[in-house]
gemmi code that builds the backbone of each chain (N, CA, C; Angstrom):
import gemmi

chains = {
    "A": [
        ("UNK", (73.351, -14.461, 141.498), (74.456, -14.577, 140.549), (75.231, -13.264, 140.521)),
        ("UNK", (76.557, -13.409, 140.537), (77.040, -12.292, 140.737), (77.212, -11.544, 139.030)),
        ("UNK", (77.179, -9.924, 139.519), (77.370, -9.564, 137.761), (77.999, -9.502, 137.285)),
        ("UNK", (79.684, -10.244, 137.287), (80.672, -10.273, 136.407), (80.793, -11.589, 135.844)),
        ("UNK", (80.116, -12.741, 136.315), (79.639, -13.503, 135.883), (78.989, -14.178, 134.570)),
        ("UNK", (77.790, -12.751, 134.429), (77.018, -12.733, 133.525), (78.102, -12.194, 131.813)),
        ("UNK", (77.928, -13.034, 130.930), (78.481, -13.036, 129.971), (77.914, -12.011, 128.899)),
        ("UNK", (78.409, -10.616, 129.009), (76.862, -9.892, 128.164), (77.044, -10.152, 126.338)),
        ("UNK", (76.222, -9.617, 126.625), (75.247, -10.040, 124.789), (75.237, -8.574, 124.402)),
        ("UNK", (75.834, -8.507, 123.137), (75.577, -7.461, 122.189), (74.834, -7.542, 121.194)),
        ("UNK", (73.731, -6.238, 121.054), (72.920, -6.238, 119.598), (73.253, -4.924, 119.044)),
        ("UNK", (74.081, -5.254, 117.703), (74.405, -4.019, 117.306), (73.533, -3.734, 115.599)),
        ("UNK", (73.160, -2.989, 115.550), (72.190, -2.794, 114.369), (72.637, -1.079, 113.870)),
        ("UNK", (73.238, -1.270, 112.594), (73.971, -0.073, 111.694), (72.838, 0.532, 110.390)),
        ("UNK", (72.339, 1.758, 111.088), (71.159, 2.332, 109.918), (71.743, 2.885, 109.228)),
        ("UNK", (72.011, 2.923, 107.972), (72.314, 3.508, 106.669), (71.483, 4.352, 105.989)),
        ("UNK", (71.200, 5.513, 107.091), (70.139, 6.287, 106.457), (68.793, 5.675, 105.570)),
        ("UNK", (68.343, 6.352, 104.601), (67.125, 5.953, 103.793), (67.612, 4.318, 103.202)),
        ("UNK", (68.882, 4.067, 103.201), (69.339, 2.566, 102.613), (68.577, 1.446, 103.482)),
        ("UNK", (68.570, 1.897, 104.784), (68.222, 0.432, 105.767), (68.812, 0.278, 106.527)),
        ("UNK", (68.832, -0.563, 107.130), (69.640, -1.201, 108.226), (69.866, -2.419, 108.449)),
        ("UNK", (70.963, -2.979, 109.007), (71.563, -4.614, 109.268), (71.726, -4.465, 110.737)),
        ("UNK", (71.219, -5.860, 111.079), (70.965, -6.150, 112.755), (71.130, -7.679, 113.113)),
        ("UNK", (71.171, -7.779, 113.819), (71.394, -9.125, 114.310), (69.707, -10.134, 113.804)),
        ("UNK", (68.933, -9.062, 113.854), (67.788, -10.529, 113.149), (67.781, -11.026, 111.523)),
        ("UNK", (68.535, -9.497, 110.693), (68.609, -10.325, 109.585), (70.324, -10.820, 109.346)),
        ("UNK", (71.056, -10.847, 109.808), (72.221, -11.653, 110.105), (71.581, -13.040, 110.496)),
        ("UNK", (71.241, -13.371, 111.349), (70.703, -14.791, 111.778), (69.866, -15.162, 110.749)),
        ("UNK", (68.712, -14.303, 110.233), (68.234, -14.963, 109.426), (69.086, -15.610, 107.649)),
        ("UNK", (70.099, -14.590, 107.318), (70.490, -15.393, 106.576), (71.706, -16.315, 106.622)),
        ("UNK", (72.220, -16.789, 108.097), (72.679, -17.500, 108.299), (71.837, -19.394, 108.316)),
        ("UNK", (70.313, -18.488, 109.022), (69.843, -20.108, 108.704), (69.305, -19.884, 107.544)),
        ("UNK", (69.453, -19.638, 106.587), (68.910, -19.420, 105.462), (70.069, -20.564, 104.249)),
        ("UNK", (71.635, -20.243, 105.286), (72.483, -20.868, 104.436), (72.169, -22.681, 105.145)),
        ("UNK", (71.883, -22.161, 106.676), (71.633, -23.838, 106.954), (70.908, -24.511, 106.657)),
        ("UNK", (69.533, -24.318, 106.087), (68.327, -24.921, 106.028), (68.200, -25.025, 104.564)),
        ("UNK", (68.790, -24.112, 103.559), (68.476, -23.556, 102.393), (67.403, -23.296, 101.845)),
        ("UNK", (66.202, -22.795, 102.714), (64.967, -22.379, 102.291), (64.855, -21.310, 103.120)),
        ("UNK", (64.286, -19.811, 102.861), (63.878, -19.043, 103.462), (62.841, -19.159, 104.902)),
        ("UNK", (61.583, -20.146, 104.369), (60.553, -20.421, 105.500), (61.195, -21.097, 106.777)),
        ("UNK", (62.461, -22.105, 106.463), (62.691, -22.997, 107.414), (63.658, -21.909, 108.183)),
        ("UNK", (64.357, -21.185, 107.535), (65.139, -21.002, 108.080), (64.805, -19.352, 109.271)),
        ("UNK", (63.264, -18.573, 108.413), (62.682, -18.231, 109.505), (61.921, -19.110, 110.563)),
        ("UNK", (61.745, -19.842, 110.497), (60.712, -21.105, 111.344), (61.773, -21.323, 112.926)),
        ("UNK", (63.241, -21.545, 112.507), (64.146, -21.836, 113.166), (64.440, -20.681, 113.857)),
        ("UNK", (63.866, -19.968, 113.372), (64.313, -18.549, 114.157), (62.915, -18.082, 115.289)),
        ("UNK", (61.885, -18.829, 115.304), (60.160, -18.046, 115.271), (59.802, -16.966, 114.687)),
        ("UNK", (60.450, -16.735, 113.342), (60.147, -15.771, 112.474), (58.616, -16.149, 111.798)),
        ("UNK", (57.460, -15.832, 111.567), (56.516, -16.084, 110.793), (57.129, -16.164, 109.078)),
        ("UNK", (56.704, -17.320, 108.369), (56.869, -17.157, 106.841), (56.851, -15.655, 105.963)),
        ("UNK", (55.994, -14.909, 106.513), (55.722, -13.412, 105.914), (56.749, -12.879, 106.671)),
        ("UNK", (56.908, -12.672, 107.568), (58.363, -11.546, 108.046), (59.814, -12.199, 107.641)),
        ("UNK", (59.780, -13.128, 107.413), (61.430, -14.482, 106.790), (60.948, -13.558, 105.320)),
        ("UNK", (59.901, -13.930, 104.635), (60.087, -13.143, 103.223), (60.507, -11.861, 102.797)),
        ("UNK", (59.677, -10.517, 104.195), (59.882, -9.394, 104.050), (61.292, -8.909, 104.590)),
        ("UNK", (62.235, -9.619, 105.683), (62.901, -9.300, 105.390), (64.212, -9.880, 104.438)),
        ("UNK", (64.151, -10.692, 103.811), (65.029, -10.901, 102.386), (65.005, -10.040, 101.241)),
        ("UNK", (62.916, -9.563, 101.005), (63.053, -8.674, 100.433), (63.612, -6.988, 100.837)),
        ("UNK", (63.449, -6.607, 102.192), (64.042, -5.712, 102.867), (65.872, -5.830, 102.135)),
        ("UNK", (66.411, -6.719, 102.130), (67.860, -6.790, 102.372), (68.421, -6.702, 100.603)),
        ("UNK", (67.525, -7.546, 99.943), (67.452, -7.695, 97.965), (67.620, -5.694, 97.774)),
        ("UNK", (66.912, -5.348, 98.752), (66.088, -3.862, 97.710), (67.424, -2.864, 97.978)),
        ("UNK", (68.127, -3.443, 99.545), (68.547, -2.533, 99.769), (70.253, -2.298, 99.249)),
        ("UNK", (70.861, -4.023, 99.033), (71.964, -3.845, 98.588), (71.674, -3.514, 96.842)),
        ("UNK", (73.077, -3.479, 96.412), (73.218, -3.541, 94.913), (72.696, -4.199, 94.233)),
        ("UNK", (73.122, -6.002, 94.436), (72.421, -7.108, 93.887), (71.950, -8.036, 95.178)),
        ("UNK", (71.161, -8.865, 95.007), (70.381, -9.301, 95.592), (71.019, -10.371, 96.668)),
        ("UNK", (71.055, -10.087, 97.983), (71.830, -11.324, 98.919), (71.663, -12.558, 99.055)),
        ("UNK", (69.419, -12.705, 98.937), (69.364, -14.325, 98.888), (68.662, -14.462, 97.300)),
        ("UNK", (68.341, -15.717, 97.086), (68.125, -15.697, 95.556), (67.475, -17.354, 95.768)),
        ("UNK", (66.198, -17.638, 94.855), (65.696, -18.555, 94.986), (66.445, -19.795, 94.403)),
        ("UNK", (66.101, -21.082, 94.195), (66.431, -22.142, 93.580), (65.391, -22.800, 93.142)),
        ("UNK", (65.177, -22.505, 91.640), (63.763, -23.058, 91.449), (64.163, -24.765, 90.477)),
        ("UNK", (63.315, -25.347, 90.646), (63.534, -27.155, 90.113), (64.742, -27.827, 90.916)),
        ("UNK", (65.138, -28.720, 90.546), (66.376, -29.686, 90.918), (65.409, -30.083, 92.386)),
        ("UNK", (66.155, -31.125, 92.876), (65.861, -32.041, 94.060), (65.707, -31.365, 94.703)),
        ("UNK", (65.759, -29.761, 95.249), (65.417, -29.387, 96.238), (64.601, -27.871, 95.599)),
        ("UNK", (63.279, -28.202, 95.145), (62.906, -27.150, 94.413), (62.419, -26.111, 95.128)),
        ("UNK", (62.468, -24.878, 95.049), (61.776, -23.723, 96.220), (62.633, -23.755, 97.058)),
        ("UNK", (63.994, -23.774, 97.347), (64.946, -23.242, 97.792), (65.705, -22.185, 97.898)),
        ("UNK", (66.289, -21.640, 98.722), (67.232, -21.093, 98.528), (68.082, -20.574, 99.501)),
        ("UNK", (69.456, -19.693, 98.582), (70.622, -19.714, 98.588), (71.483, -18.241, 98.553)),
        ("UNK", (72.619, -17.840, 99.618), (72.723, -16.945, 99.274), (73.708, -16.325, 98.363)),
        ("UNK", (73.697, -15.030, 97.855), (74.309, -14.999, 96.704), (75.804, -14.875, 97.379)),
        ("UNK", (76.546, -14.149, 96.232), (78.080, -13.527, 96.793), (77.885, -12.907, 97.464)),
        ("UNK", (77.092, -11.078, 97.056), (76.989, -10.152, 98.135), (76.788, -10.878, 99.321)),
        ("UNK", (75.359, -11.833, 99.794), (74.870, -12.267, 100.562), (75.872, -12.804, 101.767)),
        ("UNK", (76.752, -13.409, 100.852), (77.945, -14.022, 102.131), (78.739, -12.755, 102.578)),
        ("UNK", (79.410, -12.069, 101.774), (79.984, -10.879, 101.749), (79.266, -10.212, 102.825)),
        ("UNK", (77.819, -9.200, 102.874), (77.393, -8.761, 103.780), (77.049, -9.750, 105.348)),
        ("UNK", (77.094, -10.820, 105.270), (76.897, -11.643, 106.691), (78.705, -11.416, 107.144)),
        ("UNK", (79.171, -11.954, 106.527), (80.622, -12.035, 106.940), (80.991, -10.516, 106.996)),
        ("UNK", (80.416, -9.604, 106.903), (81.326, -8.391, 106.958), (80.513, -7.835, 108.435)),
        ("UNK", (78.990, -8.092, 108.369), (78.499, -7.893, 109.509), (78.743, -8.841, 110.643)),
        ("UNK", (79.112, -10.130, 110.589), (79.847, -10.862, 111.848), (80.917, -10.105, 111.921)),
        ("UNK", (81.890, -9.623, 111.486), (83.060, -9.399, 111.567), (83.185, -7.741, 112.262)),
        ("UNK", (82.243, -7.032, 111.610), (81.910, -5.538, 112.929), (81.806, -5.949, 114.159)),
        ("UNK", (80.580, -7.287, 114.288), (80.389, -7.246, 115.817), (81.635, -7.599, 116.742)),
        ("UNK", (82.356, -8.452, 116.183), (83.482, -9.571, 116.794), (84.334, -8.197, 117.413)),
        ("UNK", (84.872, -7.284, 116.499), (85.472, -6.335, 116.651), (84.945, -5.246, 117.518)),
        ("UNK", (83.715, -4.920, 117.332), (82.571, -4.195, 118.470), (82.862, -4.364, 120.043)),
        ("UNK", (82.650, -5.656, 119.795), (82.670, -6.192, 121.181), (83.883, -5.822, 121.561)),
        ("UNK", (84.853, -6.330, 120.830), (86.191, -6.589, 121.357), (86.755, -5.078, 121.954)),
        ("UNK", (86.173, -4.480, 121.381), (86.807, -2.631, 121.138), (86.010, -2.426, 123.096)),
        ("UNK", (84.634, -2.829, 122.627), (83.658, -2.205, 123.965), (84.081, -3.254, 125.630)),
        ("UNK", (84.924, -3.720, 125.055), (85.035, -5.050, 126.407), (85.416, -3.978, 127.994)),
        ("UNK", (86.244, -3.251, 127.768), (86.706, -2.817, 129.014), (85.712, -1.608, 129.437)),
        ("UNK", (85.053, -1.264, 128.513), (83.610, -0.421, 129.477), (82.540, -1.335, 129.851)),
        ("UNK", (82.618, -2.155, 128.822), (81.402, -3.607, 129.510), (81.764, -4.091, 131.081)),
        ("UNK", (83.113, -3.891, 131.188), (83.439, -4.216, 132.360), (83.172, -2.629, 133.469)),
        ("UNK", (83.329, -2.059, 133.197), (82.640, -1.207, 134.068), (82.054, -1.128, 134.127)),
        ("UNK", (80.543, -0.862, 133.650), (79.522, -1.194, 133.854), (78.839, -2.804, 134.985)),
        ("UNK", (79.747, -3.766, 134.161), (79.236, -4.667, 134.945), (79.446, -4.635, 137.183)),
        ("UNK", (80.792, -3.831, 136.480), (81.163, -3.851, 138.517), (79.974, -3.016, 138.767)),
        ("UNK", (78.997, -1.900, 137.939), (78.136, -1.019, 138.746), (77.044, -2.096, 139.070)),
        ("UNK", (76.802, -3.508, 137.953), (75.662, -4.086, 138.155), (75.024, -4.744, 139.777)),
        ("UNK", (74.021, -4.407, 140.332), (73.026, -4.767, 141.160), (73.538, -6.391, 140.965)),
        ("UNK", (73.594, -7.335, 142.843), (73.542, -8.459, 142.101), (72.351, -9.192, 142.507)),
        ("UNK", (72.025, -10.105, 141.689), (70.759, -11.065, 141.979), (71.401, -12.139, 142.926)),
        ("UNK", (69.957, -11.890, 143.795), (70.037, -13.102, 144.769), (70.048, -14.391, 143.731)),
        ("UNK", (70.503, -16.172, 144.426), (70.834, -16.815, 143.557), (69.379, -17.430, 143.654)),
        ("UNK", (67.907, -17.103, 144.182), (66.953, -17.675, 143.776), (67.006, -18.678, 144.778)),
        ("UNK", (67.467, -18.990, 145.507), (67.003, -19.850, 147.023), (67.261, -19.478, 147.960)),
    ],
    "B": [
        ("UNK", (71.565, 9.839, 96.437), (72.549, 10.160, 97.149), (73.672, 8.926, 96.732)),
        ("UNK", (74.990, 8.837, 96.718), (75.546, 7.761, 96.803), (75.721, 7.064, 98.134)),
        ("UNK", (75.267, 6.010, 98.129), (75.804, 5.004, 99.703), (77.045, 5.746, 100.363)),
        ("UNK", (77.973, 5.873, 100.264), (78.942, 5.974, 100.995), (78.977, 7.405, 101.375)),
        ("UNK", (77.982, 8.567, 101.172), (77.902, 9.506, 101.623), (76.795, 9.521, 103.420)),
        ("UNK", (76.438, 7.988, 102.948), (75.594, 8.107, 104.196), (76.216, 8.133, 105.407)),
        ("UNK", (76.090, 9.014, 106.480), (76.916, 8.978, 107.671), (76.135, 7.734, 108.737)),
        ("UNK", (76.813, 6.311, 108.888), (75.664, 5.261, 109.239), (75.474, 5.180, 110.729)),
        ("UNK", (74.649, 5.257, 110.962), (74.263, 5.331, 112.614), (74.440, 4.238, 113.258)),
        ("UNK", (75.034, 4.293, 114.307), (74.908, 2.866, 115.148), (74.091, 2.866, 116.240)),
        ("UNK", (73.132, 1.431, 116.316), (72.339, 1.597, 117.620), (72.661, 0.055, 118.416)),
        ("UNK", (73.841, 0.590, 119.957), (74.158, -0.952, 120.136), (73.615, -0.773, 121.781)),
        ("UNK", (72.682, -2.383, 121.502), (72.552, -2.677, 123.165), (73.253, -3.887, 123.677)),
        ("UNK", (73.209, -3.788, 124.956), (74.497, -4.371, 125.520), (73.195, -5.135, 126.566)),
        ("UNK", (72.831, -6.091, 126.834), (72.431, -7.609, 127.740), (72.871, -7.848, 128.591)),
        ("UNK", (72.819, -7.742, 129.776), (73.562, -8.435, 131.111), (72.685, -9.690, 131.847)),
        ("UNK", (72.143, -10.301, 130.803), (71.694, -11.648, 131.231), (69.901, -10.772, 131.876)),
        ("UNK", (69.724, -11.507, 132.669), (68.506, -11.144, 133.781), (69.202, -9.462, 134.513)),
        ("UNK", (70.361, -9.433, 134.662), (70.434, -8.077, 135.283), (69.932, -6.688, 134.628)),
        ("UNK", (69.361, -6.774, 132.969), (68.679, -6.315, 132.293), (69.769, -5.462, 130.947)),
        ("UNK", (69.371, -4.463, 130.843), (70.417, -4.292, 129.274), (70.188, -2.687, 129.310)),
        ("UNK", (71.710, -2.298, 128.434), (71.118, -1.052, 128.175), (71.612, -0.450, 127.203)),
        ("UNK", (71.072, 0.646, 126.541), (71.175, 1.008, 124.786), (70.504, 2.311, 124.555)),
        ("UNK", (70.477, 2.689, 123.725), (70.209, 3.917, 123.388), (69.468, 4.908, 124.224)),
        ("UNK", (68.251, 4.056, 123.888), (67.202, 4.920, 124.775), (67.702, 5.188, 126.579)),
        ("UNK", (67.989, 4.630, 126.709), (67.924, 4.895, 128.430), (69.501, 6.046, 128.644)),
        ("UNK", (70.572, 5.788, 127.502), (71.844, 6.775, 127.750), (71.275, 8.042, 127.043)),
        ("UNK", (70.246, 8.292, 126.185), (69.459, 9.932, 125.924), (68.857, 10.243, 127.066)),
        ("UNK", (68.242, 8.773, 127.907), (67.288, 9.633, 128.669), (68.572, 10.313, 129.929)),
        ("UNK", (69.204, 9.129, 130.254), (69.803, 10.212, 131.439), (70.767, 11.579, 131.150)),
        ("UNK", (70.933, 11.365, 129.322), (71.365, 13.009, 129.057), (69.988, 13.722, 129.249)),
        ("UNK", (69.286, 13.810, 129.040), (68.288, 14.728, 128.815), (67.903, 15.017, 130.603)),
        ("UNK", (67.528, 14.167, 131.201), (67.953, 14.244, 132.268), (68.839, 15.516, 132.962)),
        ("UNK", (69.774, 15.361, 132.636), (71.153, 16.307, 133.109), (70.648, 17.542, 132.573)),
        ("UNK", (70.175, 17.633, 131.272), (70.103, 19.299, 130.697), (69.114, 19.704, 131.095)),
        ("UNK", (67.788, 18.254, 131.306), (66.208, 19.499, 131.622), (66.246, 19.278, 133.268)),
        ("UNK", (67.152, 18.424, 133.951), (66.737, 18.639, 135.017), (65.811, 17.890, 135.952)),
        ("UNK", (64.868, 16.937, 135.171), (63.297, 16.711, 135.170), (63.509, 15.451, 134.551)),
        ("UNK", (62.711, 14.289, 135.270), (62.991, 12.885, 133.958), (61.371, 12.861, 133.016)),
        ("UNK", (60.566, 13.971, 133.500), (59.481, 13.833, 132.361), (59.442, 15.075, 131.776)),
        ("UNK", (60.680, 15.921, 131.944), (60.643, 17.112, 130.848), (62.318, 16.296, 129.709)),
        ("UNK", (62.822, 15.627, 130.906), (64.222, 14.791, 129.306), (63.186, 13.845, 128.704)),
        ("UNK", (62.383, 13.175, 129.285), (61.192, 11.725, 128.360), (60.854, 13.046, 127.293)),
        ("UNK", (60.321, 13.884, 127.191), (59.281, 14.321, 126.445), (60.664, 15.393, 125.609)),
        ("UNK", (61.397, 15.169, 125.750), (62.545, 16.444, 124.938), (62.694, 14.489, 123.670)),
        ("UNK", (62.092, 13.675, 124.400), (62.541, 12.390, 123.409), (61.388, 11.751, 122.469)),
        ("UNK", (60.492, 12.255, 122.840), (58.809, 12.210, 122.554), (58.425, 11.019, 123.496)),
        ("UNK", (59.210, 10.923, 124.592), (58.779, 9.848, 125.401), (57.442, 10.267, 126.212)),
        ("UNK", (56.931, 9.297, 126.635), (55.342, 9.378, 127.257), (56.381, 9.903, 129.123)),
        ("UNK", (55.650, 10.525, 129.573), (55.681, 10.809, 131.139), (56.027, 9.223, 131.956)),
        ("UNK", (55.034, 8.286, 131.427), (54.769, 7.029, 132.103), (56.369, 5.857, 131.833)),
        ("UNK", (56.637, 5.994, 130.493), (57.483, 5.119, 129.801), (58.823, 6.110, 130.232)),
        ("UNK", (59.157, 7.153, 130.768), (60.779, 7.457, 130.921), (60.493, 7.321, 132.479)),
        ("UNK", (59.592, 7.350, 133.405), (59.568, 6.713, 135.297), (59.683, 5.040, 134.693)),
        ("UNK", (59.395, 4.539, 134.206), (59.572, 3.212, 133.914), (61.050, 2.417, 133.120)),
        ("UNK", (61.775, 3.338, 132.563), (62.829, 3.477, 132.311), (63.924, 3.626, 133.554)),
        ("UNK", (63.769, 5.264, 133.870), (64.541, 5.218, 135.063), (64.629, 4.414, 136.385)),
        ("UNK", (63.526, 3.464, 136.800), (62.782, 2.148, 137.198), (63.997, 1.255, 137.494)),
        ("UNK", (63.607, 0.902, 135.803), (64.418, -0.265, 135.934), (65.658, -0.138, 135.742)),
        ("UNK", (66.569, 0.874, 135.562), (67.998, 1.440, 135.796), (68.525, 1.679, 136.655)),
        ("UNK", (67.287, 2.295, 138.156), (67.697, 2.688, 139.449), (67.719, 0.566, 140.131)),
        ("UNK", (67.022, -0.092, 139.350), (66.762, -1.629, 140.229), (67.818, -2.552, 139.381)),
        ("UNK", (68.607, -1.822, 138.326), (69.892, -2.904, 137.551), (70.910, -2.466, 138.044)),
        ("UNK", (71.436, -1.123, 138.799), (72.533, -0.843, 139.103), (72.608, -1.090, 140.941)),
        ("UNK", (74.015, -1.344, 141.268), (74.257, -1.236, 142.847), (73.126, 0.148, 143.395)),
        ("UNK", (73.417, 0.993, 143.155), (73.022, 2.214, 143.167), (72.429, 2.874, 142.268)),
        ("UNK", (71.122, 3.869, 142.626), (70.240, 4.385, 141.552), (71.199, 5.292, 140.848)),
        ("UNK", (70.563, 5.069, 139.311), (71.269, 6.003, 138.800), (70.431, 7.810, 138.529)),
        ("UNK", (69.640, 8.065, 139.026), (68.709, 8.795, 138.839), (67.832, 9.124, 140.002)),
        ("UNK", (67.883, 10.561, 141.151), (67.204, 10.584, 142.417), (66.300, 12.012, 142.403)),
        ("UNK", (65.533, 11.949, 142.606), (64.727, 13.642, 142.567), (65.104, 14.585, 143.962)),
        ("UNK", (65.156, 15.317, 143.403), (65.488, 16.760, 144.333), (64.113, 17.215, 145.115)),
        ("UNK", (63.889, 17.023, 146.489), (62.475, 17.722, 146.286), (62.813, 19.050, 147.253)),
        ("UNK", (61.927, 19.915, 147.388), (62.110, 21.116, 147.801), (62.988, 21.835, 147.125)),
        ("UNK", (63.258, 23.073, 147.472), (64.223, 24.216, 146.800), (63.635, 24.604, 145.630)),
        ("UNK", (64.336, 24.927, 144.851), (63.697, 26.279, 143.628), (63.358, 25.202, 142.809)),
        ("UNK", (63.893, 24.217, 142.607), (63.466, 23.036, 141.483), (62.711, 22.041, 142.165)),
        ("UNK", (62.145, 22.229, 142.403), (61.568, 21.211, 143.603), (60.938, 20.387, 142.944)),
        ("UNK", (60.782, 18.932, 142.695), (60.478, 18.066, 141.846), (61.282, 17.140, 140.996)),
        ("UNK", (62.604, 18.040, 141.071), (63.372, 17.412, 139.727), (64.555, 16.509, 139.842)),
        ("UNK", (64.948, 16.336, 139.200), (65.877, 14.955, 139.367), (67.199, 15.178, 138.935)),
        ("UNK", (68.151, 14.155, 139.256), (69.482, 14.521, 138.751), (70.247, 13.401, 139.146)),
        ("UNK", (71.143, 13.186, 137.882), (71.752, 12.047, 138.108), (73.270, 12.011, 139.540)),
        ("UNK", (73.052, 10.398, 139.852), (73.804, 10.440, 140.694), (74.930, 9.980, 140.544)),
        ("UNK", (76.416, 9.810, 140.985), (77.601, 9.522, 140.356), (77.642, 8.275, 139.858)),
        ("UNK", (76.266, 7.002, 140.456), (76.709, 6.202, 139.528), (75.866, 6.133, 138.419)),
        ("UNK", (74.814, 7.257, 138.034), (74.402, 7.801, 136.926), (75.492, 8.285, 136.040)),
        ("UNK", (75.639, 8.944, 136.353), (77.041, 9.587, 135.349), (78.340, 8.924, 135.249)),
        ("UNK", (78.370, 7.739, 136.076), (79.800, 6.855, 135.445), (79.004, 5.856, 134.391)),
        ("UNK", (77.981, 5.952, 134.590), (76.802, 4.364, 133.406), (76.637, 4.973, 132.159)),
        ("UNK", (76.196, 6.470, 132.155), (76.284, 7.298, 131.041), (77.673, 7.545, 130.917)),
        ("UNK", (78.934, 7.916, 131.233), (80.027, 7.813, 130.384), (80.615, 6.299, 129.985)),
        ("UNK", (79.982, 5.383, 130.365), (80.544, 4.322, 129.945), (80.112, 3.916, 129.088)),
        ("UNK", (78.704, 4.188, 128.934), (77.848, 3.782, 127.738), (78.205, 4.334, 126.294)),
        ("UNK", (78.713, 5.823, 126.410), (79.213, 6.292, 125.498), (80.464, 6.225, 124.795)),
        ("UNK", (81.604, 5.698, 126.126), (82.427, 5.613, 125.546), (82.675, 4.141, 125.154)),
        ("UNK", (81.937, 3.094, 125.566), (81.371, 1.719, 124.550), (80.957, 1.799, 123.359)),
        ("UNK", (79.959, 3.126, 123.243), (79.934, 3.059, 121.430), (80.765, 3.723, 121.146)),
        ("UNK", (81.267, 4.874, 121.338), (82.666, 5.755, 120.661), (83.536, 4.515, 120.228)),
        ("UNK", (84.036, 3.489, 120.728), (85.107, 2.389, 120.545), (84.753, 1.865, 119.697)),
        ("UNK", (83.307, 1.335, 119.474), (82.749, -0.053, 119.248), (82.613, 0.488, 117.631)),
        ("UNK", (82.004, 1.831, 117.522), (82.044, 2.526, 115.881), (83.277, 2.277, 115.417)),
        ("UNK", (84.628, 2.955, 116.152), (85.435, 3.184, 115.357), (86.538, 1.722, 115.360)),
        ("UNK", (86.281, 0.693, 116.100), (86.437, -0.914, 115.621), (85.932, -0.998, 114.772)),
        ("UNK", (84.576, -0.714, 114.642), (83.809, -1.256, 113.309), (83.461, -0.729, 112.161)),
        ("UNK", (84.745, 0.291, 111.895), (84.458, 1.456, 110.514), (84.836, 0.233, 109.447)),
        ("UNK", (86.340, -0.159, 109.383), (86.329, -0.760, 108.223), (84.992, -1.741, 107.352)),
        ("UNK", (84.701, -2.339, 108.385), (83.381, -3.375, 108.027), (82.161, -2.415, 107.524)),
        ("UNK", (81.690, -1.473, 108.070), (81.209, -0.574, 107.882), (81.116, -0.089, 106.020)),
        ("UNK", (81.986, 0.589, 106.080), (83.113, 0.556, 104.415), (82.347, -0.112, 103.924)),
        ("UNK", (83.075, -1.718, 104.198), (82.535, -2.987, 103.088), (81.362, -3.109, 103.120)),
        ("UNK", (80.040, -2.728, 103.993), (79.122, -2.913, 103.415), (78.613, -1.774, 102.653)),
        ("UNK", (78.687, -0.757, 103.221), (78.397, 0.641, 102.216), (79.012, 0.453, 100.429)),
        ("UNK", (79.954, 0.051, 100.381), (80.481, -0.555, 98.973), (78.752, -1.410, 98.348)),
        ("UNK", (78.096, -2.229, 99.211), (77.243, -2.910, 98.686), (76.118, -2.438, 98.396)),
        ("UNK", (75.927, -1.140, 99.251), (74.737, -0.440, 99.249), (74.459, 0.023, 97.949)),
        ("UNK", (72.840, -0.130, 97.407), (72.336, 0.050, 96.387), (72.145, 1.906, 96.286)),
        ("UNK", (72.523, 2.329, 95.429), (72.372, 3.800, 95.216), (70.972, 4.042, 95.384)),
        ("UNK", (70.654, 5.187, 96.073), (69.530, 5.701, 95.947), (69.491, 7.292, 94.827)),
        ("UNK", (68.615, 6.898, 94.105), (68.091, 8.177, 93.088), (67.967, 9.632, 93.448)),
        ("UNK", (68.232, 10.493, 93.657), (68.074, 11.973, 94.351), (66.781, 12.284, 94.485)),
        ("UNK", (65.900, 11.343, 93.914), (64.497, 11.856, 93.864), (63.919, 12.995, 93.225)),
        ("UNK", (64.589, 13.571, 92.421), (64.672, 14.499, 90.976), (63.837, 14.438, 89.946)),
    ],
}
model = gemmi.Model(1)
for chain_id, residues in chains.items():
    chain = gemmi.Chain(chain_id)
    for i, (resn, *xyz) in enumerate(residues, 1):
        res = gemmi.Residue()
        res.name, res.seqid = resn, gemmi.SeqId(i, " ")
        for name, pos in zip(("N", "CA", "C"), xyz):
            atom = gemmi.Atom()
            atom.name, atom.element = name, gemmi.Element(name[0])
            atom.pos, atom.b_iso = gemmi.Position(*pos), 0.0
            res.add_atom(atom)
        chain.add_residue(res)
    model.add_chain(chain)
structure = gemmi.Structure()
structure.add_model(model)
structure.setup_entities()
């Protein structure tokens, strides 16, 4: 396959000093968090274990102001949940770095890629 | 401290499918590289193991057309290594991919630091 071909993938993850950091695993996770509306499922969908889907929500609660996901306790879908304002706010502000990331890094991605080695196509 | 005093670090890797990826660690190592001369005196200027920066430079010399990284043997340095031009076009590209990709992604940046929970001075 030749390497301009290959469509690259960015993981961009922003440490905020002693605050924490946002990365593409807890972006996804509270994206399926909005699809599934339960924390477990929506690590499950990811192969997140139930304990790391919890730790990092609580990771993300401690680190903003107010809390991003937030349970739903009773009604038809009891032990749910949902994310808050911040919660959308920080996903949408962190999709919106990368989109721009990328977009900014495209023409060195492309240099790089002309240096890339190419793979035989495997027959 | 207040959030928005934090100066936020970015750590972005870039995926080229199977042709392999590259990100932080491997654009320190081939600086360190350049200044010590040596790829297990730049590993260890990183607290890298001897074993894990030859395994690095590895698979960087087998993702690019050309190695990016060749040892010198004989002469006064005899042993040591030094990058080769398409070492040093992979390391300026790498850098100047995040130089872009930060300053695309300050505003967003901003908006989440706005969310960041204050930390206490510890006082």
């Amino acid at each position: 396959m030749s390497a301009s071909q290959v469509p690259p993938k960015f993981r961009i993850r922003v440490v905020f000093g002693s605050h924490g950091m946002i990365g593409p695993g807890k972006a996804d996770l509270l994206e399926q968090i909005i699809r599934t509306g339960s924390i477990a499922a929506g690590g499950r969908a990811l192969g997140m274990s139930y304990k790391r889907a919890w730790q990092l929500v609580e990771t993300m609660n401690a680190m903003f102001e107010e809390p991003v996901v937030v349970g739903t306790r009773g009604g038809a879908k009891g032990g749910g949940a949902v994310l808050t304002q911040t919660g959308n706010r920080v996903l949408e502000a962190y999709r919106a770095l990368e989109r721009d990331a990328e977009k900014a890094a495209e023409p060195h991605v492309g240099r790089l890629q002309t240096m890339l080695r190419d793979i035989p196509d495997g027959k």
